[in-house]
N, C-alpha and C positions, 0 to 999 in steps of 0.2 A: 306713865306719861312720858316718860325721857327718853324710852323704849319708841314710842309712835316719832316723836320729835326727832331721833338718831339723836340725841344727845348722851355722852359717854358719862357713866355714872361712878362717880370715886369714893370710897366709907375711907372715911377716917378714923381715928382714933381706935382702931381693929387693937386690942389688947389681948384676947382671950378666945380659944375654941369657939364657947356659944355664940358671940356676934358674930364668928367667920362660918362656924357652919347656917345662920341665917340666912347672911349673907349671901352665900354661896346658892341656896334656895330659892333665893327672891332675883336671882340674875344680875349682880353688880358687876360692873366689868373690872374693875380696880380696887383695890384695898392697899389702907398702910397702917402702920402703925406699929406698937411694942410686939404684938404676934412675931413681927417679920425682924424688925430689928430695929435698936434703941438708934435715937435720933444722931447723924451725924456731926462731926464737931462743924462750928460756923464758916471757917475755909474749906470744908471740901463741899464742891457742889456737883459733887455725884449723886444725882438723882436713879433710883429706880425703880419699876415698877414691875405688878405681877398681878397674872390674869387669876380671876377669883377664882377658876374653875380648876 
């Protein structure tokens, strides 16, 4: 549905291989979480992102 709407679809909480290679399956544009790297301290608000594919 997000896919027909052009809405950009984000997973969160990506921990482990098997949710990102789902993920990856099912077309999410975005993913975060422990997979990529443990959450930032509270002042740095370097945000970033990576394409699921």
């Amino acid at each position: 549905m997000a896919k027909t709407l052009k809405v950009t679809v984000v997973a969160e909480a990506v921990e482990t291989k098997e949710p990102l290679d789902l993920l990856r399956q099912t077309d999410c544009d975005l993913l975060q979480g422990y997979f990529y790297s443990k959450p930032a301290a509270s002042s740095s608000r370097n945000l970033q992102s990576r394409k699921a594919t």
